[in-house]
Structures are given as C-alpha cells and as structure tokens.
C-alpha atoms as a printed R data frame, in Angstrom:
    type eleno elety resid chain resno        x      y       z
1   ATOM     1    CA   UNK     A     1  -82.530 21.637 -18.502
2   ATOM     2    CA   UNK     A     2  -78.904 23.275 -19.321
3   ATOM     3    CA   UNK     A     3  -79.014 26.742 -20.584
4   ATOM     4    CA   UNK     A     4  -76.808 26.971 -23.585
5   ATOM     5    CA   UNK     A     5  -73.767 29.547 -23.330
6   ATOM     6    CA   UNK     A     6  -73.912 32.999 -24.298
7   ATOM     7    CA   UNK     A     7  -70.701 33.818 -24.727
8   ATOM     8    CA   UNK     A     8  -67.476 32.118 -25.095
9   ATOM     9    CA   UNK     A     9  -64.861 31.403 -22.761
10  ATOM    10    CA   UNK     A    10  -62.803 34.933 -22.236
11  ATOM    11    CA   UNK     A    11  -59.335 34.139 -24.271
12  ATOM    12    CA   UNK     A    12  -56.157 33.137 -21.953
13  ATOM    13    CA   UNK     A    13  -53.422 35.157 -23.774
14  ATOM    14    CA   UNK     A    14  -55.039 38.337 -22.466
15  ATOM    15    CA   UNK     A    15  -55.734 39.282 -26.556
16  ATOM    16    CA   UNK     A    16  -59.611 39.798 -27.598
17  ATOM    17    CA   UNK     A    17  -58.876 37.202 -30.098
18  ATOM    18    CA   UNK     A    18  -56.048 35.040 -31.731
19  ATOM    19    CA   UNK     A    19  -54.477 36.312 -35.113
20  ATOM    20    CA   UNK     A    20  -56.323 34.519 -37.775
21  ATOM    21    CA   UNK     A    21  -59.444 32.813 -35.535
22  ATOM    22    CA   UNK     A    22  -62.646 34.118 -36.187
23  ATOM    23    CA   UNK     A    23  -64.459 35.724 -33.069
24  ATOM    24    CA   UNK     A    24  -67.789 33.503 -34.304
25  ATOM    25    CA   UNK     A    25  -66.758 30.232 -35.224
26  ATOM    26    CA   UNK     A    26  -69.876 29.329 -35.577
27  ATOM    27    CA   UNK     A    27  -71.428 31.627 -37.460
28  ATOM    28    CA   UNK     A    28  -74.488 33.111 -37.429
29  ATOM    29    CA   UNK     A    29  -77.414 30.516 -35.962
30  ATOM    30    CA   UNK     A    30  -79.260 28.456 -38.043
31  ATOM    31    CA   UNK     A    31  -83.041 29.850 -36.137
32  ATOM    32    CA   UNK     A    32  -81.937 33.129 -37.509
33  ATOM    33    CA   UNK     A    33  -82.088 32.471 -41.290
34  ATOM    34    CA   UNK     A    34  -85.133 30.313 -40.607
35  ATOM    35    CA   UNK     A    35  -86.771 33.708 -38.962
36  ATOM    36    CA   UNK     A    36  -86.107 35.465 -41.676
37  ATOM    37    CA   UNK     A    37  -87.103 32.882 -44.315
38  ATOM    38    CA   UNK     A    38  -90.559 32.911 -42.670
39  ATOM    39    CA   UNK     A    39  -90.923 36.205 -42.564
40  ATOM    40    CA   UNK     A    40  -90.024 36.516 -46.364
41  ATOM    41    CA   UNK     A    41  -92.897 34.113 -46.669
42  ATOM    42    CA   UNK     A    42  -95.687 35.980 -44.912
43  ATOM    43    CA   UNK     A    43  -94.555 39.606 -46.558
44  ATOM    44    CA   UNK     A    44  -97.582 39.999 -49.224
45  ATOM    45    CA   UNK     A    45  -99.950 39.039 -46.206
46  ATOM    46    CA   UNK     A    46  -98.155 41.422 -43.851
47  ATOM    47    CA   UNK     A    47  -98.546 44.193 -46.309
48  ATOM    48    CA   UNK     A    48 -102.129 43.477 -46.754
49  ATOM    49    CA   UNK     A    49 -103.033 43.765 -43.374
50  ATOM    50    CA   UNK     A    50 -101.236 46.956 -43.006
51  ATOM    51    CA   UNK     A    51 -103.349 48.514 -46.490
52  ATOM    52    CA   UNK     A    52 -106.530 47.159 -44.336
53  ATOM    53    CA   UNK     A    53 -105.508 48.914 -41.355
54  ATOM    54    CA   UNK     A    54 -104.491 51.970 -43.519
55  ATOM    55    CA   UNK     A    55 -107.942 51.940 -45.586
56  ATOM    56    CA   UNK     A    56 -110.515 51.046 -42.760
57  ATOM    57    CA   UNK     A    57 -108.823 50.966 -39.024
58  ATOM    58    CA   UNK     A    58 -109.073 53.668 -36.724
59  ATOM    59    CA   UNK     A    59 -107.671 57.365 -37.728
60  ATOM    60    CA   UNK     A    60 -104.630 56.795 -35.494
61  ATOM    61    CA   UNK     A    61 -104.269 53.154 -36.636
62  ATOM    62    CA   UNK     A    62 -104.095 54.211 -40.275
63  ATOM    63    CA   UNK     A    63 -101.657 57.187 -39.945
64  ATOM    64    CA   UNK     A    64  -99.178 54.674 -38.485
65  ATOM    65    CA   UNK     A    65  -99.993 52.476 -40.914
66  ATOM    66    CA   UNK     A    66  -99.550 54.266 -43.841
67  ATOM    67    CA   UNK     A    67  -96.460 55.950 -42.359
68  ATOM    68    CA   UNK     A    68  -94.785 52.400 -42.098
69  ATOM    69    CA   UNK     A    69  -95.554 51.472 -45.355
70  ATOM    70    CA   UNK     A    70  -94.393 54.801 -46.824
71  ATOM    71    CA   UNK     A    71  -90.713 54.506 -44.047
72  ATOM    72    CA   UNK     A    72  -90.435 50.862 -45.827
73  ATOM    73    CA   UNK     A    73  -90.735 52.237 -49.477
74  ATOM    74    CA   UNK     A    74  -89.049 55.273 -49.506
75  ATOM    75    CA   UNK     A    75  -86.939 55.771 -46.080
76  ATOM    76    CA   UNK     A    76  -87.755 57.844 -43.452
77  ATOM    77    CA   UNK     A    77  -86.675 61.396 -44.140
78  ATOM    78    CA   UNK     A    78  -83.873 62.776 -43.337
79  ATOM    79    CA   UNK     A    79  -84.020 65.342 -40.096
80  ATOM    80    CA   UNK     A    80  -81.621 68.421 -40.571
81  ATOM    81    CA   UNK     A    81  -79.233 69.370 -37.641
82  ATOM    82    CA   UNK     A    82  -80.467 72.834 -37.001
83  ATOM    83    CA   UNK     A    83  -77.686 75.168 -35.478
84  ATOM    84    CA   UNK     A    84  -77.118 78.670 -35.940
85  ATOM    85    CA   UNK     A    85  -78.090 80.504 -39.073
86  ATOM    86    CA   UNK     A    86  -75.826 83.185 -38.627
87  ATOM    87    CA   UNK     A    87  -72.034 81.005 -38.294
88  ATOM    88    CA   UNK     A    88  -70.628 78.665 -41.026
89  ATOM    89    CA   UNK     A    89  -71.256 74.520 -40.174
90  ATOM    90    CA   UNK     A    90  -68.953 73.192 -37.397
91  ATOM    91    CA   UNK     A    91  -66.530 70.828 -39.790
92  ATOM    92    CA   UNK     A    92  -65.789 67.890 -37.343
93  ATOM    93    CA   UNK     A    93  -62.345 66.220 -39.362
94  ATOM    94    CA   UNK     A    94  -59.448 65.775 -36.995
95  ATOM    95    CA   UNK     A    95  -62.234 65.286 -34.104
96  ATOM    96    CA   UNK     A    96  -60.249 63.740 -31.255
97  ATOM    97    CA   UNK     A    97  -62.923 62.386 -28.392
98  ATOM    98    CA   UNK     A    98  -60.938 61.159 -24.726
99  ATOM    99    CA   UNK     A    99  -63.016 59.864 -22.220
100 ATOM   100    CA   UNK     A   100  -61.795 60.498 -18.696
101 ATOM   101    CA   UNK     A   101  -62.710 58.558 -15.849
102 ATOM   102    CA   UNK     A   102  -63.291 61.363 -12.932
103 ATOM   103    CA   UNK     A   103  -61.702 61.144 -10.187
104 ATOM   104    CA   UNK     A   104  -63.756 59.729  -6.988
105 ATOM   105    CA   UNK     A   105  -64.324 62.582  -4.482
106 ATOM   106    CA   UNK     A   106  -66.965 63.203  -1.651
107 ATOM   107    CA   UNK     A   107  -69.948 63.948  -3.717
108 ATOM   108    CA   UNK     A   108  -69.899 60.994  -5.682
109 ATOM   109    CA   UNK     A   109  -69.034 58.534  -2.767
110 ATOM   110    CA   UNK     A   110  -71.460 59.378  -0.185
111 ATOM   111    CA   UNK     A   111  -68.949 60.513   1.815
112 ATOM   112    CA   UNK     A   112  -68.783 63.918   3.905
C-alpha cells in the first residue's frame, strides 16, 4: 500500500508560492468535515456523560468534569501577567525581535 503525500512538491522558482495559486488547492479534506459532523451529532450525549461523571463519578473525576463543562460555557479565565507593583506596565509597541544564529565555538561543538 502507497502512503499518500504529505506535502507538496517544494516550488521550482525558489518562491513559497506563485502569485495568485493557492498554497491548498485542495482544500481542506473531506474526513475533516465528516469528523466534525459526527461529533456535532453525538454533542447532547457527550454532555450527558460529562453531567454523570460530574453528579456521581469519583471527586477528582467530577471536578474535571464540571470544570470542562464550565471552560466550554463560559471560557477559561483569564490569568493576569503579574510583574512589579511598584513600576508602570512594560508597553511593548515598536517591539523589534532579531533572532541571531550564534556563532559555533568550542563549547557547543565538542571540541577542545
């Protein structure tokens, strides 16, 4: 049996890809909408088995439980970034990030 490609052929004119040809001619695979049609399907049973767990599984079991159902309804809360109290918020506009590639030298080789 033939796997099927992953990944397309890398493109000849040394571009990512050609002005005005979509990078996924194909689209998106027909298994994935069927995935998610199914699951659609199955969603009131799905939820039912998680209000089971929630009202008569184990204590751990029903803390996740509920939590789920609660991170599906309302979101999961948003975490602060803590820093210092005492200084104004770092403003990050204009943030400029290089990445360097560092130089090879003995430590990093193996080399003495």
């Amino acid at each position: 049996m033939t796997r099927p490609k992953r990944h397309a052929e890398p493109p000849q004119n040394g571009k990512r890809f050609e002005k005005g040809r979509s990078g996924n001619p194909g689209g998106m695979p027909k298994w994935v909408g069927d995935i998610k049609r199914l699951c659609a399907e199955h969603t009131e049973e799905a939820v039912s088995v998680l209000l089971d767990v929630m009202r008569n599984g184990k204590d751990r079991d029903r803390v996740g439980a509920a939590q789920y159902l609660l991170d599906r309804a309302h979101g999961k809360p948003v975490q602060a970034i803590a820093g210092d109290p005492d200084r104004p918020p770092v403003s990050l506009t204009g943030l400029t990030v290089t990445f360097v590639k560092p130089e090879p030298d003995s430590t990093t080789t193996g080399q003495t």
